[in-house]
N, C-alpha and C positions, 0 to 999 in steps of 0.2 A: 504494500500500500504506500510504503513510504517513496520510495522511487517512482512508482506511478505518480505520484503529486511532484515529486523532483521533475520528472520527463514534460508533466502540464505547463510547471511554471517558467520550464526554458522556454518550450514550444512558445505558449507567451509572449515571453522576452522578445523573444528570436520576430515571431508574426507583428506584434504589436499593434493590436487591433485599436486601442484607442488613438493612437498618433493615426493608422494610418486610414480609419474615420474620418478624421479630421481635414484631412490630404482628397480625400474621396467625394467628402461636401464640398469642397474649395474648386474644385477640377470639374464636378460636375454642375455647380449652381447654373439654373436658366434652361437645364435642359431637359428632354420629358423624361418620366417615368420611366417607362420600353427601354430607351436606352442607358439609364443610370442603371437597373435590371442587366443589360448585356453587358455594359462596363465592370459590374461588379461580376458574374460571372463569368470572365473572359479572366482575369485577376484572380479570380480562386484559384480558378484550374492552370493557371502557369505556375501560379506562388508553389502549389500542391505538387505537380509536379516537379519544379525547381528543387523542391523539400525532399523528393523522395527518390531521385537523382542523384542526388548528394546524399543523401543517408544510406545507400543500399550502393552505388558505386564505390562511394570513397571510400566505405566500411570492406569492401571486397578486393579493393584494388591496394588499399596500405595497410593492413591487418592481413586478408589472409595470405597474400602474398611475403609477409614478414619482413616489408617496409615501412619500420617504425619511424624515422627521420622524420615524418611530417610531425607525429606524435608527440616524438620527447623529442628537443630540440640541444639533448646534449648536456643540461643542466638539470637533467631531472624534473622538469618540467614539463607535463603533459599539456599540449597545443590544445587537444580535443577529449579532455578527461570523460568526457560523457559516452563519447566512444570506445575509449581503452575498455569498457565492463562491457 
């Protein structure tokens, strides 16, 4: 449970649905409905995609391949700690 609520609150971070509200009224003021509608779902599904691209590639290409370098950068510090588990 407790990492499930850790995973919520990156995702969050990472999405940023109040800033990018905000960005989203400002872009689309004056225009109709229909398309504030297609604007917003045209923007799910790239962000979602983008998201799951990058989680399931870079997870496969520098982990299983046992290319940590992006990971630890040599000082013991993990780039992508949420990846390393």
């Amino acid at each position: 449970m407790e990492q499930l609520l850790q995973t919520f609150v990156t995702l969050f971070i990472v999405i940023d649905p109040i800033g990018i509200a905000t960005i989203f009224m400002a872009m689309t003021h004056g225009v109709s409905k229909t398309f504030q509608k297609k604007m917003a779902l045209r923007g799910t599904l790239t962000v979602s995609a983008i998201l799951f691209i990058f989680f399931f590639l870079f997870r496969r290409i520098c982990i299983g391949n046992g290319n940590d370098w992006l990971l630890n950068n040599g000082k013991g510090w993990g780039v992508f700690i949420v990846m390393q588990h």
